[in-house]
N, C-alpha and C positions, 0 to 999 in steps of 0.2 A: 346288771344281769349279764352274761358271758351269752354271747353273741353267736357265737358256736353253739352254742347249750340250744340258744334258742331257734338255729336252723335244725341243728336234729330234732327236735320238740316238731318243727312246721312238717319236717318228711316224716316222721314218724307217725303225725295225726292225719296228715294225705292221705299215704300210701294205706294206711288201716280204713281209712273211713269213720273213724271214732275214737272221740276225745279218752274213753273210757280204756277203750282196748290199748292204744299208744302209752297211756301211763300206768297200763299193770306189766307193759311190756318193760317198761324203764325204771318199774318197782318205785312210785313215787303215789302223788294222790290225785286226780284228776284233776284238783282246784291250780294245781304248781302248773301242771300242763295248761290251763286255761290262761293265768298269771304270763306267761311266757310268751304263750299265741296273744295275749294282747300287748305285753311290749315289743312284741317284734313287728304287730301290724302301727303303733302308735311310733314307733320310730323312724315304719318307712314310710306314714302317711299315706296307708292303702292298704283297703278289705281283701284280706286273701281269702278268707272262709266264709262261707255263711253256714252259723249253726244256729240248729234248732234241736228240740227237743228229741228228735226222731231221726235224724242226720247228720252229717258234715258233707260240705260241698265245696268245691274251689268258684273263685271266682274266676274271669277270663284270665286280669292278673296272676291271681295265683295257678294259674296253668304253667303261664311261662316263669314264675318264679320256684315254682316245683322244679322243671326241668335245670335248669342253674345251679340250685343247692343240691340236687342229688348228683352233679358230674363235680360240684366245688368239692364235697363232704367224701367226695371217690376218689378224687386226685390229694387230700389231705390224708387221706387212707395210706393209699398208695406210697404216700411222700413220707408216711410214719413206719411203713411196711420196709420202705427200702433202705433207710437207715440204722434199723433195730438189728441190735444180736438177733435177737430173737423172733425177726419179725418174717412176716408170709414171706417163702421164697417166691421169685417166678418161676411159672412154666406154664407147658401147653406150647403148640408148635407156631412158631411167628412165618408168617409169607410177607417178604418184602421183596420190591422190584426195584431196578435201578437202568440207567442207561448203560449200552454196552461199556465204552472205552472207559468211561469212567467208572461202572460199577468193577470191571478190574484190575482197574487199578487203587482205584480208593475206599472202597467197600469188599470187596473179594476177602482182602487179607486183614479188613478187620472181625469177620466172622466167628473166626478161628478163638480169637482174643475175647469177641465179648461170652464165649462159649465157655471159657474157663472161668469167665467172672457166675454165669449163671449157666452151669451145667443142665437144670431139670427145663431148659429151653430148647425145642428142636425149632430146627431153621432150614426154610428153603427158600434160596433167593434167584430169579430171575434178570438175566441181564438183557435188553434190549430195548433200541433204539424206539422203538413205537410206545406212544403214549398209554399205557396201559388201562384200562377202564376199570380201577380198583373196587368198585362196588362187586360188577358184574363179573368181574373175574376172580373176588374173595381176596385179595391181597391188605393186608393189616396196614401197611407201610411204603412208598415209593419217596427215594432221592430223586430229586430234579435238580437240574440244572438251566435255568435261565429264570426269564418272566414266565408269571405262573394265568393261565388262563383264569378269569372267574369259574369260581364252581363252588359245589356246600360243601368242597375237602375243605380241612383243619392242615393250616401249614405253617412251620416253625424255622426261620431263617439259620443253617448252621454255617454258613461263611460266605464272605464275597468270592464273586469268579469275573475274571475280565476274559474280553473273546478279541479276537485281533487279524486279522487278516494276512495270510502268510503265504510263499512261494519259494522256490530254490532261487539260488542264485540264478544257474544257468537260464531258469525257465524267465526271469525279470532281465537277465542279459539281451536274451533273445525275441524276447514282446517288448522291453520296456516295461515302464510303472503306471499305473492307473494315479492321478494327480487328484481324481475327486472319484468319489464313490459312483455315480454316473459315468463315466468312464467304463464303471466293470464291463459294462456290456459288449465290451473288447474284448474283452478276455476269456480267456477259459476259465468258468467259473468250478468248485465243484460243491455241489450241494445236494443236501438230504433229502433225499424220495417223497415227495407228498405225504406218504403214510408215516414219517416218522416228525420228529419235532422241527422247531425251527418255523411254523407255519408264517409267521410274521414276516419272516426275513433276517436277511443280514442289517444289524441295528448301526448307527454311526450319528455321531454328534457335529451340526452343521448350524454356522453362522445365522444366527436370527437378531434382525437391527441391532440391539448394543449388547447381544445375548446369544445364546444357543439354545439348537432344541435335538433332540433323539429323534431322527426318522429310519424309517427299515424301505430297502432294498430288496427286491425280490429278483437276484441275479437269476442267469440262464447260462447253462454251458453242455458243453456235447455229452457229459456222462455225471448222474445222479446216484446215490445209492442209498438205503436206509442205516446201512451199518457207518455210522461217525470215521473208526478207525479205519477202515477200509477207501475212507475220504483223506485221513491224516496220509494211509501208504503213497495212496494216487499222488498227494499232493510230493510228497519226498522222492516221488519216479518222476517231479518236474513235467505234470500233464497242468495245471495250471493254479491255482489262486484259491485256495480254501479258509474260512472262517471256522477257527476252533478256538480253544478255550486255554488260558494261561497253564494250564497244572499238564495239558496235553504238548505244546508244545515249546516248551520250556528251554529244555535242553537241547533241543535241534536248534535254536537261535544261538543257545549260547556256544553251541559247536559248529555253528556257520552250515549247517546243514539246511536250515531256511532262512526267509528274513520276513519283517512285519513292513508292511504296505500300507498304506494312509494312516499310519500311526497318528497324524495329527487329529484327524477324525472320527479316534475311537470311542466308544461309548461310554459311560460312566459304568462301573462294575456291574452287573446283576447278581443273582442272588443262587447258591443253593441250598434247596429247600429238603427237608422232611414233612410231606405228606400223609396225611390218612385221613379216613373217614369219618364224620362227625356222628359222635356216639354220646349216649349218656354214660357211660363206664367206658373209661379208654382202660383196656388191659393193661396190668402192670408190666406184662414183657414186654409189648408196644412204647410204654413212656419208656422205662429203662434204655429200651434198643437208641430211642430219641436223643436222651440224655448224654449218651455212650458215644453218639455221631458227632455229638455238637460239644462236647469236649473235648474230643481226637481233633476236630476239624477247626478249635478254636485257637490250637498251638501255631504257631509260625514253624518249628523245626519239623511238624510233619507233614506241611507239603515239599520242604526243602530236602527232608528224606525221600519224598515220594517221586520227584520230578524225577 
């Protein structure tokens, strides 16, 4: 019996409340609808329904197994929908949020792009530095950049990012170099505003008996801000010693405009991510936008374009 057949058979008699009504819906004969609901409960080894003569009811199990097959049986939808000639376009207006420096530089200009693949999608994207509280503020979608807090968001790794510790020449001329992460507290540090990310700290990989371990530093210096970029200018005006991220400062290394500082001690990559909300039906412009990130962002020549 197709397996498929028999999850639409299980939402079908759920969501109705009746074995009867589910199979004049799917034009068959109540007995086929019965035949199905019990090879799907004898397969999994578990009472989803209790029926009776006058009812259909879930069981505790089949609560949470209802909620599973109607977001599996929506993303199989979806995934038929976006490959078809013929199949549902997207639209309806997508909100997604991203961090400043990087939402303009590596999301900005892909907007444009995924616009022409799906015209009937309007899009408004916010850039900034502060964590944005996507339920409460309605947003479909947020890229992040780093470790991701626990939370009931739904998040989908679209590429590694390493973070490095960087400073001008003249500013390392003139302080010297910090030899261990402990040390920073010499230096001018510059980091992100309480209100914005980063709350952990600067992350750095440090000798543990025949091994390593990741601990975070929570440097201190005379000027903080929330805006990332506005951290990267400070840091290239040679006011002191900022932790940013490979696709940011890329090319100031490779133009001797900064240099990386405890290189030995840098962290193992972290991740960025696409976020959203955990839903029983994730919008098809939602997956598509996911899909569209995480294949832009899985090429090698387009961060080397992008740096």
């Amino acid at each position: 019996m197709d397996k498929l057949k028999q999850l639409e058979s299980f939402v079908s008699v759920a969501t109705r409340g009746s074995l009867t009504a589910a199979a004049i819906a799917e034009g068959v004969a109540p007995a086929i609808m019965g035949r199905r609901l019990d090879g799907l409960e004898e397969r999994l080894g578990v009472k989803l329904l209790v029926r009776t003569t006058r009812r259909i009811s879930l069981t505790h199990e089949g609560s949470a197994f209802l909620e599973d097959c109607q977001r599996l049986l929506a993303d199989f939808a979806n995934a038929e929908a976006s490959v078809s000639a013929g199949g549902v376009k997207a639209s309806g207006h997508l909100r997604i949020t991203a961090p400043a420096g990087f939402g303009r530089r590596h999301v900005a200009p892909l907007v444009p792009r995924f616009r022409q693949q799906h015209a009937d999608v309007t899009l408004s994207l916010n850039l900034s530095d502060r964590v944005v509280d996507m339920a409460a503020e309605g947003y479909d979608c947020a890229v992040r950049v780093g470790d991701l807090p626990d939370s009931s968001l739904v998040s989908v790794r679209l590429a590694d990012n390493r973070r490095m510790c960087v400073a001008t020449p003249d500013y390392l001329k003139a302080r010297g170099r910090p030899q261990t992460p402990q040390e920073l507290s010499r230096f001018d540090c510059l980091v992100l505003s309480s209100d914005a990310s980063q709350t952990r700290g600067w992350a750095f990989r440090v000798p543990k008996g025949e091994g390593s371990e990741v601990v975070h530093v929570r440097p201190n210096g005379p000027m903080d801000c929330s805006d990332g970029q506005v951290l990267h200018e400070w840091c290239l005006a040679g006011q002191g010693i900022a932790w940013r991220s490979i696709w940011e400062v890329q090319s100031d290394i490779q133009q001797g405009r900064l240099e990386e500082v405890l290189s030995p001690y840098a962290a193992p990559p972290n991740g960025i991510y696409a976020v959203f909300p955990q839903r029983k039906h994730l919008p098809l412009r939602v997956r598509l936008w996911v899909d569209f990130l995480k294949h832009h962002y899985g090429q090698a020549d387009f961060w080397q374009n992008q740096a």
